[in-house]
DSSP file (Angstrom, degrees, kcal/mol; ACC not computed):
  #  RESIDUE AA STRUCTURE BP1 BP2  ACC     N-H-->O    O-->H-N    N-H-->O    O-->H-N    TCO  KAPPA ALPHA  PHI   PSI    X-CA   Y-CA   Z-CA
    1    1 A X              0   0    0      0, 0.0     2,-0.3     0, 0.0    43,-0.1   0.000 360.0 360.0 360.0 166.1   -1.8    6.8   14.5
    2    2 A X        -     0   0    0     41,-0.1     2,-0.3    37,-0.0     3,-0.0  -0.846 360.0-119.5-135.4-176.2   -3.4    5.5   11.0
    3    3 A X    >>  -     0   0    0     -2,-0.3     3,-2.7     1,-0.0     4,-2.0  -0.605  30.8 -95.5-142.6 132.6   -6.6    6.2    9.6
    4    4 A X  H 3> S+     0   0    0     -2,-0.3     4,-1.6     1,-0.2    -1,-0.0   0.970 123.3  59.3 -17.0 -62.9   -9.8    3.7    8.4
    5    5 A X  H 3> S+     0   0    0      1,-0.2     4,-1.5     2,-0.2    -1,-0.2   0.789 101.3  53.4 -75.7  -3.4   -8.4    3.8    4.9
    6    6 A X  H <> S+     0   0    0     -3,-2.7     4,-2.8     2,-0.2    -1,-0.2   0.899 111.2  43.8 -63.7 -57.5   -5.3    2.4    6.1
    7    7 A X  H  X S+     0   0    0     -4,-2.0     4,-1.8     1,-0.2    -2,-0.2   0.811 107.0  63.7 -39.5 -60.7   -7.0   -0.2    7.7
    8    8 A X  H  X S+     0   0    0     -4,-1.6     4,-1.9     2,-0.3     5,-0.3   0.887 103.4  41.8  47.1-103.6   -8.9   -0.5    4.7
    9    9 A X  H  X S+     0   0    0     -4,-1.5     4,-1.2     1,-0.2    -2,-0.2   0.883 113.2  58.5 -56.6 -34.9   -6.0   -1.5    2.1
   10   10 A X  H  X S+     0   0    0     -4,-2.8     4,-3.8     1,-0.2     5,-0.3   0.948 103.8  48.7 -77.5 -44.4   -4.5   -3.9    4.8
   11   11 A X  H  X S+     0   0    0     -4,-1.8     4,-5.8    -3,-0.3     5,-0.4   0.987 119.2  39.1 -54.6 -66.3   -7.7   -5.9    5.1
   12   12 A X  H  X S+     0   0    0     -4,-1.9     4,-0.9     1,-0.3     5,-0.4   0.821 116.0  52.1 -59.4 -16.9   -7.9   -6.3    1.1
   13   13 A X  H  X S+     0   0    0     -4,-1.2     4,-3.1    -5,-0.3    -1,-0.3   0.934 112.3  44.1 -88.4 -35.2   -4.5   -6.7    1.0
   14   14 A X  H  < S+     0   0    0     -4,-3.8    -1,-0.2     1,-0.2    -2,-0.2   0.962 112.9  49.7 -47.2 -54.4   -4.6   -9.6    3.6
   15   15 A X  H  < S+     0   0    0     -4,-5.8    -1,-0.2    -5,-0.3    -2,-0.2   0.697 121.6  32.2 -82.7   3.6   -7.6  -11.3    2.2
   16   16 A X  H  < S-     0   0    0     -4,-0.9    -1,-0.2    -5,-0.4    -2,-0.2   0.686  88.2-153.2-118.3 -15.3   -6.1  -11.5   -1.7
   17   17 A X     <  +     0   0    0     -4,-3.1    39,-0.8    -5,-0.4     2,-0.4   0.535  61.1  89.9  67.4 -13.2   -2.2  -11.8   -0.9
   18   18 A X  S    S-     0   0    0     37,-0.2    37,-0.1    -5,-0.2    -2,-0.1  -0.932  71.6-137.6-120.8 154.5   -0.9  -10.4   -3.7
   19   19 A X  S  > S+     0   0    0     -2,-0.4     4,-2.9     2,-0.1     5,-0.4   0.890  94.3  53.8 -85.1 -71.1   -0.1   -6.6   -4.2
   20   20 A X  H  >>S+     0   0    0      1,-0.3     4,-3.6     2,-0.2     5,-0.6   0.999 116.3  33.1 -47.2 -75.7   -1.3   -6.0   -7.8
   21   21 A X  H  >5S+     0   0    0      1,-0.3     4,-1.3     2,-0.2    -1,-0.3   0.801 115.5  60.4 -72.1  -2.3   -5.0   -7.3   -7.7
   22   22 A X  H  >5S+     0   0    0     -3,-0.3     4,-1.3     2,-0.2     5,-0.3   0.945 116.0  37.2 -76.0 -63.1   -5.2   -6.1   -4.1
   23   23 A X  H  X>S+     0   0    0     -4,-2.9     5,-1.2     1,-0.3     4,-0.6   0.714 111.4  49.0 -54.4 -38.1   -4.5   -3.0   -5.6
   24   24 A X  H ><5S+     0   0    0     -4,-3.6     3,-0.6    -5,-0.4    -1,-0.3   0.903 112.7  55.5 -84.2 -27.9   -6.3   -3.0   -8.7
   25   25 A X  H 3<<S+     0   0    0     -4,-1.3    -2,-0.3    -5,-0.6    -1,-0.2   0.750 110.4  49.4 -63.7 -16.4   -9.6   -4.3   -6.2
   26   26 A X  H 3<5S-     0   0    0     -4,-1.3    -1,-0.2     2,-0.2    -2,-0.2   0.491 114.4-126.9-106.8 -25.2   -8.9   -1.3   -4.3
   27   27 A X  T <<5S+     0   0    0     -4,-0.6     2,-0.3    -3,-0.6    -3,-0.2   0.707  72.4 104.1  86.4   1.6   -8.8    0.9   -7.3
   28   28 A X  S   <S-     0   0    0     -5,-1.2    -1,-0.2     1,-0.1    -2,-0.2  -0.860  78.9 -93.6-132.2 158.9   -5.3    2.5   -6.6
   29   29 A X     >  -     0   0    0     -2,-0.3     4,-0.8     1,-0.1     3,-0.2  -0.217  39.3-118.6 -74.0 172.3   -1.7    1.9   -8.3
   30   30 A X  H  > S+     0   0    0      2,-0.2     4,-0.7     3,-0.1    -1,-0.1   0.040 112.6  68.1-102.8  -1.4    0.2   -0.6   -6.2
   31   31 A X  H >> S+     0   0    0      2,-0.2     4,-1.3     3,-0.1     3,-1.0   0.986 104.0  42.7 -66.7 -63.3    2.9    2.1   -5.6
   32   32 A X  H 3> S+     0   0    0      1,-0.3     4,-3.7    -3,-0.2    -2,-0.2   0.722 115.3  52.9 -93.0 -39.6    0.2    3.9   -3.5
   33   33 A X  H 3X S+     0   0    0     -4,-0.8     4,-1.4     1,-0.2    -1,-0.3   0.776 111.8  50.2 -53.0 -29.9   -0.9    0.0   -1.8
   34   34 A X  H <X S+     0   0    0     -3,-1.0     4,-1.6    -4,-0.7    -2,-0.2   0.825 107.0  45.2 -94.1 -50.1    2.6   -0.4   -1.0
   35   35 A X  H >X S+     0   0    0     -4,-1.3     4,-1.8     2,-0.2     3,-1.2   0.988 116.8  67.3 -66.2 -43.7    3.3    3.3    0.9
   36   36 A X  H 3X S+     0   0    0     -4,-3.7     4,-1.7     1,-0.3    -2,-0.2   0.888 103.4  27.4  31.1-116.8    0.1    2.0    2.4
   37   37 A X  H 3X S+     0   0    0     -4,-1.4     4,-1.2     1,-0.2    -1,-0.3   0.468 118.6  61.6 -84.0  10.1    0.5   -0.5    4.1
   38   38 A X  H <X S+     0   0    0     -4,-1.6     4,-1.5    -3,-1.2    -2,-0.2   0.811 100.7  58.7 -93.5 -34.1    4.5    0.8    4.8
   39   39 A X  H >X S+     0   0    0     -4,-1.8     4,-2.6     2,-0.2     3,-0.8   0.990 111.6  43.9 -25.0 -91.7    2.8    4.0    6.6
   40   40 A X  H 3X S+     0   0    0     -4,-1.7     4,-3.5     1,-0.3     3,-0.2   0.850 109.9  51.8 -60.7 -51.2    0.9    1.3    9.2
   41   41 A X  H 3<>S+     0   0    0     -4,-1.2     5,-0.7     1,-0.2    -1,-0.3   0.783 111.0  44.5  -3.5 -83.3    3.4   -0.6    9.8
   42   42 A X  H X<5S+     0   0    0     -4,-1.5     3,-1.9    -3,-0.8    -2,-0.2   0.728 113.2  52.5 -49.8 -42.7    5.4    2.1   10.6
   43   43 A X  H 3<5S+     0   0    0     -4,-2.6    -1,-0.3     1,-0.2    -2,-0.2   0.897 113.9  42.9 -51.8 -41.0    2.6    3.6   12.8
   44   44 A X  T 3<5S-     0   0    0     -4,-3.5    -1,-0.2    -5,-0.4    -2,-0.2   0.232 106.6-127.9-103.3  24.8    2.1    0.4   14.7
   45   45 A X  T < 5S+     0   0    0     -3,-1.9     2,-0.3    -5,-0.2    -3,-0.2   0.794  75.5  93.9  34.9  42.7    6.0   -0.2   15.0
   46   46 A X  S   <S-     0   0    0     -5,-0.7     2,-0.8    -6,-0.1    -2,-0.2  -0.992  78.2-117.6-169.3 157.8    5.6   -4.0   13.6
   47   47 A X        -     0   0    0     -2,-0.3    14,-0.3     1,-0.1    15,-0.3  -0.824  23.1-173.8 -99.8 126.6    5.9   -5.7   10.4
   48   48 A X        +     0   0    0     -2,-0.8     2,-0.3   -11,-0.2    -1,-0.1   0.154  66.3  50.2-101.9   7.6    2.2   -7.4    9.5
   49   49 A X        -     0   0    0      9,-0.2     2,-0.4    13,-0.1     9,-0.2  -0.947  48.6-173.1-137.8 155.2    3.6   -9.3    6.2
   50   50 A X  E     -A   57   0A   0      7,-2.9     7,-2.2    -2,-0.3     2,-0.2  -0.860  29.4-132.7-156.7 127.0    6.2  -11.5    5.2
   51   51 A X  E     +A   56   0A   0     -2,-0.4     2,-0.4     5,-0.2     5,-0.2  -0.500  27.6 175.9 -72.6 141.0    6.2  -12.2    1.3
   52   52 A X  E >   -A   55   0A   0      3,-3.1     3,-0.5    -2,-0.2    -2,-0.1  -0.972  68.6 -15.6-144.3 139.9    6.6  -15.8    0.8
   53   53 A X  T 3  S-     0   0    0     -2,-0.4     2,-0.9     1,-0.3     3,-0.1   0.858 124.5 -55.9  35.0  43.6    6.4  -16.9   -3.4
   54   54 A X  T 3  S+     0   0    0      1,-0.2    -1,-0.3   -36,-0.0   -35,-0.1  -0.205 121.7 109.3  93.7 -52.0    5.0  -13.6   -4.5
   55   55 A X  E <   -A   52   0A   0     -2,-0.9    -3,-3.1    -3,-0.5     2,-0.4  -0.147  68.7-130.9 -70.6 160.9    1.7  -14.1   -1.7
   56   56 A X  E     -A   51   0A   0    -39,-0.8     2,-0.3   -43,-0.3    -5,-0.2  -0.965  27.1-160.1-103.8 137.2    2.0  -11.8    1.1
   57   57 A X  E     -A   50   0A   0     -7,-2.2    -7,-2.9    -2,-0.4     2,-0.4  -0.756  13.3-110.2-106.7 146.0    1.5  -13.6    4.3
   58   58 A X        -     0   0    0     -2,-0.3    -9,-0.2    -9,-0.2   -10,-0.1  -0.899  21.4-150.4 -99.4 130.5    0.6  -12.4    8.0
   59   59 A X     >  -     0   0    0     -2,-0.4     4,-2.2   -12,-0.1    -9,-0.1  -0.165  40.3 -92.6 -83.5 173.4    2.7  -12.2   10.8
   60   60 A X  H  > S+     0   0    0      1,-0.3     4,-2.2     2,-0.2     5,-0.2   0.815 131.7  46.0 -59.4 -33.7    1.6  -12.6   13.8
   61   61 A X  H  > S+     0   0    0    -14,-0.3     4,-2.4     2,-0.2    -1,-0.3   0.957 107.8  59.8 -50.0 -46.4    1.1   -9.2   14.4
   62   62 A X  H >> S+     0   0    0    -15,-0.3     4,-2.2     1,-0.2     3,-0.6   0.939 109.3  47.4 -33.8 -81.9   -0.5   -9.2   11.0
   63   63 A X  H 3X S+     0   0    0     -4,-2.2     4,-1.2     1,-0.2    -1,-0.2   0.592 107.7  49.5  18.5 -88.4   -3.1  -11.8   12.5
   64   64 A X  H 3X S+     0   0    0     -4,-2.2     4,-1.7     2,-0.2    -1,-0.2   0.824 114.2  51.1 -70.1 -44.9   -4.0  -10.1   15.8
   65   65 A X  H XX S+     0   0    0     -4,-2.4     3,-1.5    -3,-0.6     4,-1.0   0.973 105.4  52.4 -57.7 -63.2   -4.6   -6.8   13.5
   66   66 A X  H 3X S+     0   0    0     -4,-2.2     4,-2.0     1,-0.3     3,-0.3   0.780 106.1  56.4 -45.6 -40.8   -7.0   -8.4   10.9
   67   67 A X  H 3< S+     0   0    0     -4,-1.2    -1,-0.3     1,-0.2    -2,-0.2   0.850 112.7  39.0 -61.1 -29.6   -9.2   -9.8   13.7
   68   68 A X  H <X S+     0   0    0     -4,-1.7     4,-0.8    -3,-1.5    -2,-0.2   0.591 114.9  54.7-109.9  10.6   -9.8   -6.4   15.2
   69   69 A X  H  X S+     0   0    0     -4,-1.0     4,-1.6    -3,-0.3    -3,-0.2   0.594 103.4  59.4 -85.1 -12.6  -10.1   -4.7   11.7
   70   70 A X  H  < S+     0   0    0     -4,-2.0     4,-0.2    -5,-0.2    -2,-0.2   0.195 104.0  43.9-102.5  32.2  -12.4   -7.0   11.1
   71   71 A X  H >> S+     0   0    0      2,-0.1     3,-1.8    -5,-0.1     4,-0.9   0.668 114.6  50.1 -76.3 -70.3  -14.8   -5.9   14.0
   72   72 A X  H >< S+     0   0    0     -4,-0.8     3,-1.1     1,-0.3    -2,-0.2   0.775 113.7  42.8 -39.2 -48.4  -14.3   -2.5   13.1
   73   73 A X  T 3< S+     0   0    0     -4,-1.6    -1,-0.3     1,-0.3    -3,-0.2   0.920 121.8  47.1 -73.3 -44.2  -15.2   -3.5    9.0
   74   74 A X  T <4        0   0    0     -3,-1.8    -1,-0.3     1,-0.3    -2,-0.2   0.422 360.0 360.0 -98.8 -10.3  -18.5   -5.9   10.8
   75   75 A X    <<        0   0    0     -3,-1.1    -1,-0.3    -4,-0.9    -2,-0.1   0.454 360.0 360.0-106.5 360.0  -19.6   -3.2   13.1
């Protein structure tokens, strides 16, 4: 299962697209952004990016997650 603060980096990481300022908005090395979001993934058995020119992009999975992490963030 993964934790709020997973949730958490995926959201920022979603809404800025890039790794580095995601990271640096987040306050943590990009190492730590990267094991991150590789952790949920792994947790939720689906890949929720696809890098396209540097930006990270959301798969569909990606998508469906960001709408119901942002309940959880709005609630």
């Amino acid at each position: 299962m993964f934790d709020w603060d997973d949730l958490r980096i995926f959201l920022v990481l979603a809404r800025i697209r890039k790794a580095a300022p995601a990271a640096r908005a987040l306050g943590i090395d990009v190492t730590t952004l990267s094991r991150r979001i590789t952790r949920l993934q792994t947790s939720l058995n689906a890949s929720l990016f696809e890098t396209i020119g540097g930006e990270r992009r959301l798969t569909e999975r990606g998508e469906a997650l960001f709408a119901h992490a942002e309940e959880m963030e709005s609630a």
